[in-house]
C-alpha positions in Angstrom: -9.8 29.6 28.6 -11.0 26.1 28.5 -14.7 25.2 28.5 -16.3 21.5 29.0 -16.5 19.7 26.0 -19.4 17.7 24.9 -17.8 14.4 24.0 -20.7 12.5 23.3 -20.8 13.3 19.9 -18.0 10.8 19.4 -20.5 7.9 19.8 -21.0 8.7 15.8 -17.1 7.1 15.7 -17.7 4.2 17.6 -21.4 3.7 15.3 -19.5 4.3 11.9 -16.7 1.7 13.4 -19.4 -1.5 14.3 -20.9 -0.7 11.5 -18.1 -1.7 9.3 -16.9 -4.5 11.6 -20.5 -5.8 10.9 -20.0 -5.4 7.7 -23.2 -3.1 7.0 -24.0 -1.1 3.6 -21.1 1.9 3.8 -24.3 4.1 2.9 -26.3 2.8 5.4 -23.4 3.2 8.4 -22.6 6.9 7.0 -26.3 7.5 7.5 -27.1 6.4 11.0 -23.3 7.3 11.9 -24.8 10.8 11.0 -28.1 11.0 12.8 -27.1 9.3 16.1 -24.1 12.3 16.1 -26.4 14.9 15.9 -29.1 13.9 18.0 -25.8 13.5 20.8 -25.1 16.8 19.8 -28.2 18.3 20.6 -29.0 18.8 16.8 -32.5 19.7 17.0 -34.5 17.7 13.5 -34.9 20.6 11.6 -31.5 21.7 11.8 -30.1 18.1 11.2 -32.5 17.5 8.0 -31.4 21.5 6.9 -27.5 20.2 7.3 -28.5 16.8 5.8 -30.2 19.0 2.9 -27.4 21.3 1.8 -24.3 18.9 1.8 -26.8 17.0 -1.2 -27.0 20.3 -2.8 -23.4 21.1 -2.5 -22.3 17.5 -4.0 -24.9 16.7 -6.3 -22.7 17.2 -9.1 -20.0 14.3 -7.5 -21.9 11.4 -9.6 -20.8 12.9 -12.6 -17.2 13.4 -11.3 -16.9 9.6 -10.6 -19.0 7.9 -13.3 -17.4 10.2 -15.9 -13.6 8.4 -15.0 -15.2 5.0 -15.0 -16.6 5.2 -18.6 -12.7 6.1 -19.5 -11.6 3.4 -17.7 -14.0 0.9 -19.5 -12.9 1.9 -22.2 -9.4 1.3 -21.7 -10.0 -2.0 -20.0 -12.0 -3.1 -23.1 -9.0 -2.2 -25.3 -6.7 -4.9 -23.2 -5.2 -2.5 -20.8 -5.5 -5.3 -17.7 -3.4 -7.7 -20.4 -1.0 -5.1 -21.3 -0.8 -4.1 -17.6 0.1 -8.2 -17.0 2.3 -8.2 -20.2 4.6 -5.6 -18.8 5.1 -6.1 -15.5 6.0 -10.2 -16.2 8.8 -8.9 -17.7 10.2 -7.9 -14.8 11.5 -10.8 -13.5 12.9 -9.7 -9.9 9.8 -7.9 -9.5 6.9 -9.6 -6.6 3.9 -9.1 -5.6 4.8 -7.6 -2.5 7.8 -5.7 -3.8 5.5 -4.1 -6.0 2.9 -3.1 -3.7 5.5 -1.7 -1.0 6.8 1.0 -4.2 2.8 1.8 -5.1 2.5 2.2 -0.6 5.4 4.4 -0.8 4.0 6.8 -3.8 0.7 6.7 -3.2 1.7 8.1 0.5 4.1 10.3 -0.8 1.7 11.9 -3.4 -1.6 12.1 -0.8 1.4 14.0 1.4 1.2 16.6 -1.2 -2.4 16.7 -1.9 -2.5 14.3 -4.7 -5.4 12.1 -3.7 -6.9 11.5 -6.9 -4.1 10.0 -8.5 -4.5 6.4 -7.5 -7.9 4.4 -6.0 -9.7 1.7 -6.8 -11.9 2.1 -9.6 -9.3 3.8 -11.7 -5.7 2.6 -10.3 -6.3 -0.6 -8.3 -8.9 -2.5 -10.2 -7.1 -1.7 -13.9 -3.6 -1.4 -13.5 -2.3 -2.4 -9.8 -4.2 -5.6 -9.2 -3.5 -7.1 -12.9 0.4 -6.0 -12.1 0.6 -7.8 -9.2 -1.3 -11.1 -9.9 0.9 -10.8 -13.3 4.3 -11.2 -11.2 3.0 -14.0 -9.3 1.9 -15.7 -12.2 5.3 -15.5 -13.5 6.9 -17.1 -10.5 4.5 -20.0 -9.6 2.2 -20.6 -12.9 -1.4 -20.4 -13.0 -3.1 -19.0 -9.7 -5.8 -20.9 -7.3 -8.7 -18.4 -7.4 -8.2 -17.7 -3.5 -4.7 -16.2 -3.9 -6.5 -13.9 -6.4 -8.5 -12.6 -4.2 -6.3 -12.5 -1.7 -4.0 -10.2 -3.8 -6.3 -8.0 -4.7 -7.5 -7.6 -1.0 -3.7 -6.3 -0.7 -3.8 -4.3 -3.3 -6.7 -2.2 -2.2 -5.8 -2.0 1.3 -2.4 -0.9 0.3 -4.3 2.2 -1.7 -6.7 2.6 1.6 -2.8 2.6 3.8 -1.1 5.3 1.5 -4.1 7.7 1.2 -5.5 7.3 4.6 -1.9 8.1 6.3 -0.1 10.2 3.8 -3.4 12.8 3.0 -3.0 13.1 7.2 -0.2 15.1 6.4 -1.7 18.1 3.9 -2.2 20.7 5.5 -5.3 21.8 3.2 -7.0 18.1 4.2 -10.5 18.4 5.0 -10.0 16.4 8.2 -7.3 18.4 9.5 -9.1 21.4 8.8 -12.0 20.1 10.9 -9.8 18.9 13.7 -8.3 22.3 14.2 -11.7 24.2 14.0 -13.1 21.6 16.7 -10.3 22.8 19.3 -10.4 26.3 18.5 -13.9 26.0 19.1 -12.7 24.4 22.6 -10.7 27.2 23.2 -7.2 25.0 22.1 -5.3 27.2 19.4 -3.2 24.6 17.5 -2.2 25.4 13.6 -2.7 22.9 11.1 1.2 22.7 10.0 1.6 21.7 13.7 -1.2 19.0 13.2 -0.1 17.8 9.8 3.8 17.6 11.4 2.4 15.4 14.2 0.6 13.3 11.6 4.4 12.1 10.4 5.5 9.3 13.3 2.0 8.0 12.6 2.6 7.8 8.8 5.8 6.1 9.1 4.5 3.5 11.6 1.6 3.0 9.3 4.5 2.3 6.7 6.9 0.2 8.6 3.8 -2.2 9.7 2.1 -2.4 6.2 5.7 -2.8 5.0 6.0 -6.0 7.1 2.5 -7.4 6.0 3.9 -6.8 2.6 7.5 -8.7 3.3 4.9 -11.3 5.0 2.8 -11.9 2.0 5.8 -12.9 -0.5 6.8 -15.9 2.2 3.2 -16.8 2.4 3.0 -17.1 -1.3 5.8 -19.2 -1.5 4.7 -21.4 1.2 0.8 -21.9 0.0 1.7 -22.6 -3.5 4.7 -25.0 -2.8 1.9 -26.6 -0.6 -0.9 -26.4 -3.4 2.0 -27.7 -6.1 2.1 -31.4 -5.1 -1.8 -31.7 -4.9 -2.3 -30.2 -8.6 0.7 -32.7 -9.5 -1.6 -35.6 -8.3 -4.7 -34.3 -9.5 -2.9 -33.8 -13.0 -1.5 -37.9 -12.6 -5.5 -38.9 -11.6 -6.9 -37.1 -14.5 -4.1 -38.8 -16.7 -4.6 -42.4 -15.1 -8.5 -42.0 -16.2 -8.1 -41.1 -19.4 -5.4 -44.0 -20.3 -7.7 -46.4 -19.0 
């Protein structure tokens, strides 16, 4: 049997989703996304500060698990990993930026399918290996980068970690999130098993593919085409610079 749902706890989704469009501390929005859901749930304050309370408690000990990696990573970056990380991959010479990123998509999907989460991210796969990679390959192909296509790349790169984890974890059946989805509708009275929601979770994780795929094709041609544009001005720059100094 089927009992009315209180839906208005889903404001918290609509909060947690302005807040990031505003671009607000992540803190801050995971905060306020938290209080305004509970008080729409009826949460009474002692029970939301006691809830608030024991998830610290319970992950008190995650500092540790996510400074301890980024002291190894230092290390290794101090060492010339980034350089070696540039070295290698500009040996490659039919390699691209957005080739690149579409085999790191497809593997970090495949490996959050299967539970492995933690083997890519940005403080110890994007920012010391991935990013370096793929600026390296462009370097190779059009010479010293403007600053803003840096940046640009390395907004691809992490948002092609955020695209594999986000869509391929969808699909373990173990994920916290799928867990909590099936608890919410057995608590609505809906039985559902979470195989049947992690098999559902496939067309979306292809489409997520296919379109980040495309951005990915999209980003090689708009390389080319900004830096062929970009090539005659450096040209005259390099000619006015010359001028000067002859005279």
């Amino acid at each position: 049997m089927i009992h009315d749902v209180n839906l208005w706890p889903l404001i918290g989704v609509a909060v947690i989703i302005a807040g990031f469009i505003l671009r607000f501390n992540p803190m801050l929005v995971v905060i306020i996304t938290a209080i305004v859901t509970a008080f729409a749930a009826g949460f009474p304050v002692d029970k939301m500060l006691a809830t608030i309370g024991t998830g610290f408690i319970k992950t008190r000990n995650l500092p540790l698990i996510i400074l301890l990696p980024l002291a190894v990573i230092g290390l290794l970056e101090r060492h010339g990993l980034r350089q070696h990380a540039q070295d290698w991959i500009s040996r490659i010479k039919s390699a691209t930026a957005g080739r690149l990123l579409l085999i790191y998509l497809g593997a970090r999907q495949l490996t959050a399918a299967i539970g492995l989460t933690s083997l890519g991210g940005h403080p110890q796969m994007v920012r010391p290996l991935l990013a370096p990679m793929v600026e390296g390959t462009a370097e190779v192909r059009y010479g010293k980068l403007p600053e803003h296509i840096r940046h640009k790349l390395r907004a691809y790169c992490a948002a092609t970690d955020n695209v594999g984890l986000f869509f391929g974890e969808d699909l373990f059946v173990a994920f916290g999130a799928i867990v909590l989805m099936t608890t919410f509708l057995h608590e609505a009275g809906i039985d559902v098993e979470p195989l049947r929601v992690a098999v559902w979770g496939i067309p979306t994780a292809i489409c997520a593919f296919v379109i980040h795929a495309w951005r990915l094709n999209r980003l090689d041609k708009m390389l080319a085409r900004e830096l062929e544009q970009l090539e005659p001005t450096n040209l005259t720059v390099g000619a006015a610079s010359a001028a000067a100094k002859g005279v």
